[in-house]
C-alpha positions as CSV (number, residue, x, y, z in Angstrom):
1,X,-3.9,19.5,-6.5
2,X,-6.9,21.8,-7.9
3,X,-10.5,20.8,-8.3
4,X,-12.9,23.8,-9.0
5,X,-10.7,26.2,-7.3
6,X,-13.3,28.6,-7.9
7,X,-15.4,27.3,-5.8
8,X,-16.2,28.8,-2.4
9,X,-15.3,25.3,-0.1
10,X,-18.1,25.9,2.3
11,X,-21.7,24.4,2.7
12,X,-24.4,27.2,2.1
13,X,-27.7,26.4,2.0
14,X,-30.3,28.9,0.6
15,X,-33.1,26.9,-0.2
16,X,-35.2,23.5,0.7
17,X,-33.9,20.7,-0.8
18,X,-34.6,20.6,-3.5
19,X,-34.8,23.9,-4.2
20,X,-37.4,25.7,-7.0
21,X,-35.1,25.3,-10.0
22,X,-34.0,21.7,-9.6
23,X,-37.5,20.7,-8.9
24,X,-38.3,22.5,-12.2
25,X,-35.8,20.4,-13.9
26,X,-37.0,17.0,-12.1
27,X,-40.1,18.1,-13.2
28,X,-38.3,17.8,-16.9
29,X,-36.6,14.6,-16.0
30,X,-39.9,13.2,-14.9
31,X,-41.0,14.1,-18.9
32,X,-38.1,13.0,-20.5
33,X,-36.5,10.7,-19.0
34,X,-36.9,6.8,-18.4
35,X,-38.4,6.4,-14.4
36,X,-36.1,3.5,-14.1
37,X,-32.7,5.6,-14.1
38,X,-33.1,6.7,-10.5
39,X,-31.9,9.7,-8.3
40,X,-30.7,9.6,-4.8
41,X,-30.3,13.4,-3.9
42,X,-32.6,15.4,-6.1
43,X,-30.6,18.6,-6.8
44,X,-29.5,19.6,-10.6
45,X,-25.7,20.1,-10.0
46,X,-24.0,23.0,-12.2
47,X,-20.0,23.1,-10.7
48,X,-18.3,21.0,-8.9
49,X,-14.5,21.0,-6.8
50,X,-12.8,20.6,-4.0
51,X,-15.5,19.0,-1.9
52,X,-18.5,20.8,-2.8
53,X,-21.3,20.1,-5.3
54,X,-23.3,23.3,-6.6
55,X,-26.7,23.3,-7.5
56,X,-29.0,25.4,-10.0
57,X,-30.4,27.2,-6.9
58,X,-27.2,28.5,-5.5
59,X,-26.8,25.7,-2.6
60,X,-23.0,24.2,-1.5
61,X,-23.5,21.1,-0.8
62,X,-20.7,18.5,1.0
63,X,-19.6,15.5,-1.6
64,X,-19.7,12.2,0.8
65,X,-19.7,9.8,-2.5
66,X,-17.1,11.5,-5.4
67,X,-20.3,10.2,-8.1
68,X,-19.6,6.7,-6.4
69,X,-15.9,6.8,-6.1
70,X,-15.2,8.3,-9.4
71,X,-14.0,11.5,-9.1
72,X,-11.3,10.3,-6.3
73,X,-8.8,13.5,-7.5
74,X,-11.5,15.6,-7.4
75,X,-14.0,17.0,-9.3
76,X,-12.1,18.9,-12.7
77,X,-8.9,18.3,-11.4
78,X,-6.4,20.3,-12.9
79,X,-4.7,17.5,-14.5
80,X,-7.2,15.9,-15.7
81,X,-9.0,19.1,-17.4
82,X,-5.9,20.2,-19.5
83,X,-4.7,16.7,-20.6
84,X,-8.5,15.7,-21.3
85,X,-8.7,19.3,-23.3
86,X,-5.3,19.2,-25.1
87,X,-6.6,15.8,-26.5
88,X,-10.2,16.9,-27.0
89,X,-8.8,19.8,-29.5
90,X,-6.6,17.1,-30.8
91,X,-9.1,14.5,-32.2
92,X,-11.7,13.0,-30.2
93,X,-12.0,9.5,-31.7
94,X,-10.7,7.3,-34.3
95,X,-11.6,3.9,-32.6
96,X,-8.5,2.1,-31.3
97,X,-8.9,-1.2,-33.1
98,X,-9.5,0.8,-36.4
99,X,-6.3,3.3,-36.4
100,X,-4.6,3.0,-32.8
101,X,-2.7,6.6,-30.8
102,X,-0.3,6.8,-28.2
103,X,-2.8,7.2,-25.0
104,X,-4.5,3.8,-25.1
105,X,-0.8,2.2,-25.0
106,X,0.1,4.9,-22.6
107,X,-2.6,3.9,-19.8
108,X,-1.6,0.3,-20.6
109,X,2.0,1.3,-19.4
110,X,0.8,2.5,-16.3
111,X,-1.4,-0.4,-15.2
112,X,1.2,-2.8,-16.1
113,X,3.5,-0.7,-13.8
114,X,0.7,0.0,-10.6
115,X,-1.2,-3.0,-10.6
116,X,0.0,-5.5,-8.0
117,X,2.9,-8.1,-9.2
118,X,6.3,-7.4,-11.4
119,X,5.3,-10.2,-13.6
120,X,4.5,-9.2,-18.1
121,X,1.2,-7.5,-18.0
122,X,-0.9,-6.5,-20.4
123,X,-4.6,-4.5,-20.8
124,X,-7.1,-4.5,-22.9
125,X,-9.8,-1.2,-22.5
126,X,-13.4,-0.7,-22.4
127,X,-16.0,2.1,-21.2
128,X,-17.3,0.6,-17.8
129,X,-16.8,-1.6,-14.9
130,X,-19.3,-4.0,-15.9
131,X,-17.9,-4.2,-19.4
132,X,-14.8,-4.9,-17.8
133,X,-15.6,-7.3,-15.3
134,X,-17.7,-9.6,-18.3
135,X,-14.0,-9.2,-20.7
136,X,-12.5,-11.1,-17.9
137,X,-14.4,-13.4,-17.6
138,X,-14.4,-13.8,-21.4
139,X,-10.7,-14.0,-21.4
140,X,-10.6,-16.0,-18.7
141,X,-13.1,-18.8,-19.9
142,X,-10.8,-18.6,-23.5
143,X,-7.6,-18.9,-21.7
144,X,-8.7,-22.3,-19.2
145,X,-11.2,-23.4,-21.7
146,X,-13.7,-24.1,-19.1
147,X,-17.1,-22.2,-18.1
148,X,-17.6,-21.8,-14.4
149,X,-17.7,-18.7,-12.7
150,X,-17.6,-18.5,-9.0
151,X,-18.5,-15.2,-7.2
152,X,-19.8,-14.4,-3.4
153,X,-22.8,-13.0,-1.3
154,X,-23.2,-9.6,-1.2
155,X,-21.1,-9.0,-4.5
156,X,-22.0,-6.5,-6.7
157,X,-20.1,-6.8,-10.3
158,X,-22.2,-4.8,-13.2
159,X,-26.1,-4.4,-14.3
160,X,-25.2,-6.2,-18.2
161,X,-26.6,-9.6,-18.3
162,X,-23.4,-11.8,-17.3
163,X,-22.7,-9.1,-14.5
164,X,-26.5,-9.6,-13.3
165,X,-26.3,-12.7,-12.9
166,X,-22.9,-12.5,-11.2
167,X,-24.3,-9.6,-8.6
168,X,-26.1,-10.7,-5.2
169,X,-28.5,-7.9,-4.8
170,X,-32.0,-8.8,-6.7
171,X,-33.6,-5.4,-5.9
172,X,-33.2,-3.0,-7.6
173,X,-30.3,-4.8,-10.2
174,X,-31.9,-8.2,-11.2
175,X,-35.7,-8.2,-9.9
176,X,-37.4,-8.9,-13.7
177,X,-34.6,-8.7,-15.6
178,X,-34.0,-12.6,-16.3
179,X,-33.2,-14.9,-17.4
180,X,-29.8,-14.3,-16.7
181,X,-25.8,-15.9,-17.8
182,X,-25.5,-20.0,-16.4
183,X,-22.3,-21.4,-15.0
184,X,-22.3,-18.9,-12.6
185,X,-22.0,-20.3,-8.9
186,X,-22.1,-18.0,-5.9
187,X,-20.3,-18.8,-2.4
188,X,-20.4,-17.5,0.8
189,X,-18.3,-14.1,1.7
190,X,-16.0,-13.7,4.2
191,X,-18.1,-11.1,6.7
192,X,-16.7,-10.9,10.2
193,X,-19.6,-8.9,11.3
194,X,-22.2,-11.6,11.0
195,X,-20.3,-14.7,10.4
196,X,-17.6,-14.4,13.0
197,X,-15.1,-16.4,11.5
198,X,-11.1,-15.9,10.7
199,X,-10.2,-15.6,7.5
200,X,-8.8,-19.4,7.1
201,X,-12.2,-20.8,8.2
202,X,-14.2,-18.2,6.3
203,X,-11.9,-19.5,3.0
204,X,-12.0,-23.1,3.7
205,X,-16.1,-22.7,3.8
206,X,-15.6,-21.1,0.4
207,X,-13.0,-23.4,-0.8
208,X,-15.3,-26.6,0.3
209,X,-18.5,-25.3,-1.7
210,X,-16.5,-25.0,-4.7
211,X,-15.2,-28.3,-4.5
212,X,-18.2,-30.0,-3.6
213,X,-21.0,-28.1,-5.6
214,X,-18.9,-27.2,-9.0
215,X,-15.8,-28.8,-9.0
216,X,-12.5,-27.2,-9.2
217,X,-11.6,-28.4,-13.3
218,X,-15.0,-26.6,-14.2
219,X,-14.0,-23.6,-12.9
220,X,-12.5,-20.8,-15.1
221,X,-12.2,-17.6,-12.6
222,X,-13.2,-16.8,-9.1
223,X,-14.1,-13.1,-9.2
224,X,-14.4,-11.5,-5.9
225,X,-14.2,-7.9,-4.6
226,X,-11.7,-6.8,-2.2
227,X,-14.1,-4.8,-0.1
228,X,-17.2,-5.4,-1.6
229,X,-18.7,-1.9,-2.8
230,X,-22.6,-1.9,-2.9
231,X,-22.1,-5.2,-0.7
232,X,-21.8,-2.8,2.2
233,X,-18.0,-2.1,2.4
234,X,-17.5,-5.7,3.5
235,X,-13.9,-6.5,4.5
236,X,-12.8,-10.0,4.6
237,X,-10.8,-11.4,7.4
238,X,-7.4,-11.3,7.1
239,X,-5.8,-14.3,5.3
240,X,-9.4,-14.7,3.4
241,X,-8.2,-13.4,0.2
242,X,-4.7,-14.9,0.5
243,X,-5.8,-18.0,1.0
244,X,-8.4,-18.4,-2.5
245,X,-5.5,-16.5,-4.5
246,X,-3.5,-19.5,-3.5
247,X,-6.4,-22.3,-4.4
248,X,-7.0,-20.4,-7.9
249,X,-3.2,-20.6,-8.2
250,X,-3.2,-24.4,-7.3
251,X,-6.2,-25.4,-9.4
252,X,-5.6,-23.4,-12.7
253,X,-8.3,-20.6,-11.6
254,X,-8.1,-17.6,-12.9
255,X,-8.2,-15.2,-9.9
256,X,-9.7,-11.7,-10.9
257,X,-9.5,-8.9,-8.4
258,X,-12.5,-6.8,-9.1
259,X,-11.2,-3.3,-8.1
260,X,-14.0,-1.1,-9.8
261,X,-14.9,0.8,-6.6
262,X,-12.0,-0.2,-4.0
263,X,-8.7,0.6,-6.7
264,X,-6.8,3.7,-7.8
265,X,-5.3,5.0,-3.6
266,X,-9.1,5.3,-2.3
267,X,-8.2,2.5,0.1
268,X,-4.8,4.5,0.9
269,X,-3.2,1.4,-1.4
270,X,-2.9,1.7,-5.1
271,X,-5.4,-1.5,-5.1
272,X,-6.6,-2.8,-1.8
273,X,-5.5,-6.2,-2.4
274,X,-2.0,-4.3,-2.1
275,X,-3.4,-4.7,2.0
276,X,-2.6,-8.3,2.2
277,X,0.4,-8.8,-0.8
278,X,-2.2,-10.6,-3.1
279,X,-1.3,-10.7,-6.6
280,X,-4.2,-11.5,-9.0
281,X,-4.1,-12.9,-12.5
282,X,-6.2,-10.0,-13.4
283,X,-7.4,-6.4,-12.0
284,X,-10.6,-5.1,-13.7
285,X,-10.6,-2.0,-12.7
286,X,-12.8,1.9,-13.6
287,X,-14.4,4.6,-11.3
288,X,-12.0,6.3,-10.3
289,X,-9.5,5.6,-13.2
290,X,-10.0,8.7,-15.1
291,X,-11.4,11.2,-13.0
292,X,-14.7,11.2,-14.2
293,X,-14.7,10.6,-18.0
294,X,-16.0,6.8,-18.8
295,X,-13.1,4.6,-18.9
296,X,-12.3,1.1,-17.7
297,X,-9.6,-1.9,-17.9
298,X,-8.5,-5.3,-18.0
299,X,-5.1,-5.9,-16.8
300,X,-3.7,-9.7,-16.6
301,X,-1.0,-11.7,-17.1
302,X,0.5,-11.6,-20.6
303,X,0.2,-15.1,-21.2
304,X,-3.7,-14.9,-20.1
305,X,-4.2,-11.6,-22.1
306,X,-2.7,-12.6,-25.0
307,X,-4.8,-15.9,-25.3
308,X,-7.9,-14.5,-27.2
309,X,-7.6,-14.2,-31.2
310,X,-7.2,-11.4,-32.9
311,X,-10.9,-9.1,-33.0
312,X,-11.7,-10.9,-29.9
313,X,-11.2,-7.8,-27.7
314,X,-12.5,-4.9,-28.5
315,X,-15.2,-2.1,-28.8
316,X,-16.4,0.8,-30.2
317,X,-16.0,3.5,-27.5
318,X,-13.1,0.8,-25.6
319,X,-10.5,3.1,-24.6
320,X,-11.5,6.8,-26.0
321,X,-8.8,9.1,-26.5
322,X,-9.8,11.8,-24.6
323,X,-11.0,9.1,-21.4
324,X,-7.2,7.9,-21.9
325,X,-5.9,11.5,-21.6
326,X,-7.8,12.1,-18.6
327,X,-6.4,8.5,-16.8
328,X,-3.1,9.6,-17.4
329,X,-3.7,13.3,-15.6
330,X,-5.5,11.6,-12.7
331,X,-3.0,9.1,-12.3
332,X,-0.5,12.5,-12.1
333,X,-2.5,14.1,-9.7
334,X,-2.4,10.8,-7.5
335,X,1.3,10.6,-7.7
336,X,2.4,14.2,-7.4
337,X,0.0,14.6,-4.6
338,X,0.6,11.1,-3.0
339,X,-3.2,10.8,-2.8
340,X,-2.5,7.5,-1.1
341,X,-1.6,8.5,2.0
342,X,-4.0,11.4,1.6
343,X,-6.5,8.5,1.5
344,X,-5.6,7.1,5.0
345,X,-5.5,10.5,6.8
346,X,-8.9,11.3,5.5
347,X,-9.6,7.5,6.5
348,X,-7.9,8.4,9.7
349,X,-10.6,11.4,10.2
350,X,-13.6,9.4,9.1
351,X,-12.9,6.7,11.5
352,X,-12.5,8.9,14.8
353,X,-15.6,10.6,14.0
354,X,-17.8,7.2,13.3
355,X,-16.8,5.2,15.9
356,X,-17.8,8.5,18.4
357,X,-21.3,8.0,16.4
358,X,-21.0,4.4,17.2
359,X,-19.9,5.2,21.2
360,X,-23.1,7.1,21.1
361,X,-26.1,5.1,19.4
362,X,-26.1,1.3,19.9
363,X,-27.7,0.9,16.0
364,X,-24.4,1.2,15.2
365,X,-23.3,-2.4,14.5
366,X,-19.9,-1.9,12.8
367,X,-17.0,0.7,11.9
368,X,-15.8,-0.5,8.7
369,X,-13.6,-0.3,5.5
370,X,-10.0,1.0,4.4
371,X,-8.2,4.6,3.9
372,X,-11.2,7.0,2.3
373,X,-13.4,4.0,1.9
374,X,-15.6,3.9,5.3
375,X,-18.9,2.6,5.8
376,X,-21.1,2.0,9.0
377,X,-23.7,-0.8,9.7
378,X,-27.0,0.2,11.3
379,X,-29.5,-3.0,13.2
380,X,-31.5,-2.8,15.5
381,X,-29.9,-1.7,18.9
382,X,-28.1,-5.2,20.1
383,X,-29.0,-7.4,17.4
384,X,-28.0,-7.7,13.9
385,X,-31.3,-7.4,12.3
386,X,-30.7,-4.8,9.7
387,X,-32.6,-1.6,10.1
388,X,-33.2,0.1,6.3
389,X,-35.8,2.7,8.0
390,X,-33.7,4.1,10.4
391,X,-30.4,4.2,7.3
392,X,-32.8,6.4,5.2
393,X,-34.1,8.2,8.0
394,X,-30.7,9.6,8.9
395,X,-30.0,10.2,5.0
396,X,-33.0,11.8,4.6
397,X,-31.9,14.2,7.1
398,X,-28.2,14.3,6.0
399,X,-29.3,15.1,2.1
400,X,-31.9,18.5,3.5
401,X,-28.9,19.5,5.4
402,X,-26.3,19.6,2.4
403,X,-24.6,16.2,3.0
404,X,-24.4,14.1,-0.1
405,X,-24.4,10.5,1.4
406,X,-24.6,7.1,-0.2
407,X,-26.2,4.0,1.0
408,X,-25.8,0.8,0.3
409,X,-25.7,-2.9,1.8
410,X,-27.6,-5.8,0.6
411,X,-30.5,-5.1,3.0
412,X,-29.8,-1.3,2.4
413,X,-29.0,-0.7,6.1
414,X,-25.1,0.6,5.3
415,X,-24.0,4.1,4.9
416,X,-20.9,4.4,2.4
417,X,-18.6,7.1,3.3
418,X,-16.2,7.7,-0.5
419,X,-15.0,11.7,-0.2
420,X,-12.8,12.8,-3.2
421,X,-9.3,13.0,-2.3
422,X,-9.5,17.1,-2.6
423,X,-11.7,17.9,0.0
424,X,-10.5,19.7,3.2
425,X,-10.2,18.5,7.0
426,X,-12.8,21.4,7.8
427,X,-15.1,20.6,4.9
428,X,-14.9,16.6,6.4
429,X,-15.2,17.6,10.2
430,X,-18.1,19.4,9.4
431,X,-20.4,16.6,7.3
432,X,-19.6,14.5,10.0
433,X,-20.9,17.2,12.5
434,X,-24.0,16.8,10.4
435,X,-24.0,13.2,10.0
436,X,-24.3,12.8,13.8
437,X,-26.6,15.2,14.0
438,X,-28.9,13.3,11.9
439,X,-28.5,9.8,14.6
440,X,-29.4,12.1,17.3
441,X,-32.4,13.8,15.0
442,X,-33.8,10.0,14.0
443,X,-33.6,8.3,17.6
């Protein structure tokens, strides 16, 4: 596997951060560009492989997020970059639903053959995960001809207006933005951390709100992350998501695996309900589907799919060509490279060297998540009283020393660890030589 090959993999820092040039360009941003489209590290990137990010003024900086799991093979993956230019010299668009080509059915193929379950699939794709998490639920309402949507705490699904409403977090995804999508219903999450319950119990909670606050023949899906993503990296308790697969299955529910952020190996599974054996009616999935271009899908059950009419499903943009060419060279690279279990040996890494930050500072609630998907939870020292001040402190430091880190967590108190797939054991030891630095710095 390639990924900017070019590129010198090794953290260099010759300036502040940021440096002159990118705050030149912020500068420009500031000018041009809307103040509510947000940055979290301000550096202008210009290459990108491997594990490194460059910026305009020369600096090497470690990737800790892969653009928010996206770039999962890397950044310009070999793959990806000659099937993505092949097709770009090719034609770029024609719109699928006007004249369709062989890519779109092509990445249909695949998801019918990776996605969990040897049941007749089909797929239907758009641009992005929120556009593919509100098709599901419009499939889903036209295949069971009821309304209700049922989602959890702490779930995070899109920032369109159905997916707003559907998404937990008010700040900074919903706070003025209303009023938002009805019938959607929202039930507690399975979070061992502060609920302390088993899976069962933390599913028959679940299971009981739905029964007694919306009704089980109202309902048309239950949509529910794996391991949440801006959530906080929350895993459920084993047998949580077993258990409402088997009351969807039981009650005519549509049970949608939202697998934006956890599918496509970064869990060290194909999908991370693959974990537990769950087999959902439908997968939405994007991120790290194409190796950066825009791309997203729905992928169900035949008979579920194949309920909407004719010019029901659809879009514009909904499966580019050259989107679809670069899906089918990142799902190479993920094969030829078994970048699954390349996902659990990074996970393996990652987990060593946060729970000796954990050993260390007593903020450190919880060691969390699955294969190259690893977050921590920071409270104040024995409690669980989130501490956001002391999260951005340590980023803070992490971002000046050329660690790109994410945060996340619906009190913003988590740290989300997503590396791309490329990066080396030296480049990973090293960040998180840095990242505890930064707890010892901000004690």
């Amino acid at each position: 596997m390639s990924g900017g090959p070019t590129i010198p993999q090794k953290r260099n820092l010759v300036t502040a951060i940021p440096g002159p040039l990118s705050q030149e360009r912020l500068d420009r941003k500031k000018a041009f560009v809307a103040d509510g489209v947000g940055t979290t590290l301000p550096v202008f990137i210009e290459a990108a492989g491997g594990g490194i990010l460059v910026d305009v003024d020369g600096n090497s900086l470690i990737d800790l997020g892969s653009g928010i799991a996206v770039t999962t093979v890397g950044n310009s993956a070999e793959k990806v970059v000659a099937r993505a230019s092949e097709q770009l010299a090719a034609f770029t668009h024609t719109c699928f639903t006007v004249t369709p080509y062989d890519g779109y059915v092509d990445v249909a193929a695949k998801l019918a053959e990776l996605t969990p379950g040897d049941h007749a699939k089909k797929s239907a794709l758009f641009n992005s995960g929120a556009e593919a998490v509100e098709n599901a639920i419009k499939i889903a309402r036209h295949a069971t001809g009821r309304n209700a949507v049922v989602v959890f705490d702490h779930a995070y699904h899109g920032r369109t207006n159905l997916t707003m409403a559907m998404t937990a977090k008010n700040m900074p995804y919903k706070d003025g933005f209303g009023p938002f999508a009805g019938d959607v219903y929202r039930v507690p999450m399975s979070y061992p951390l502060r609920d302390g319950l088993s899976g069962a119990d933390a599913a028959a909670r679940a299971i009981d709100m739905i029964h007694a606050q919306v009704g089980e023949t109202r309902v048309a899906a239950i949509v529910i992350e794996p391991i949440q993503g801006e959530g906080g990296f929350v895993v459920p308790a084993p047998g949580f998501l077993p258990a409402l697969a088997a009351y969807a299955r039981e009650n005519g529910i549509v049970f949608i695996a939202d697998e934006i952020q956890s599918g496509f190996v970064r869990t060290g599974d194909w999908f991370a309900v693959d974990h537990e054996g769950v087999v959902p009616d439908m997968v939405t999935t994007a991120k790290g589907i194409a190796g950066g271009l825009p791309l997203s899908a729905v992928t169900g059950r035949a008979e579920l799919m194949d309920s909407v009419h004719a010019g029901g499903l659809g879009g514009t943009y909904g499966g580019n060509p050259v989107a679809c060419a670069a899906a089918l060279g990142a799902i190479e690279e993920m094969e030829t490279h078994d970048l699954a279990a390349r996902a659990r040996a990074i996970g393996d890494l990652m987990q060593r060297r946060l729970e000796a930050i954990k050993a260390e500072h007593p903020t450190v609630a919880e060691v969390r998540g699955r294969g190259a998907m690893k977050a921590i939870e920071i409270t104040k020292a024995g409690t669980l009283e989130p501490d956001p001040l002391r999260t951005n402190a340590v980023a803070a430091y992490c971002h000046q020393n050329g660690i790109m880190v994410l945060t996340a967590g619906t009190w913003g108190n988590v740290f989300r660890f997503l590396p791309p797939l490329s990066i080396s054991d030296e480049l990973l030891e090293e960040a998180f030589d840095v990242v505890a630095e930064a707890f010892a710095a901000t004690a």
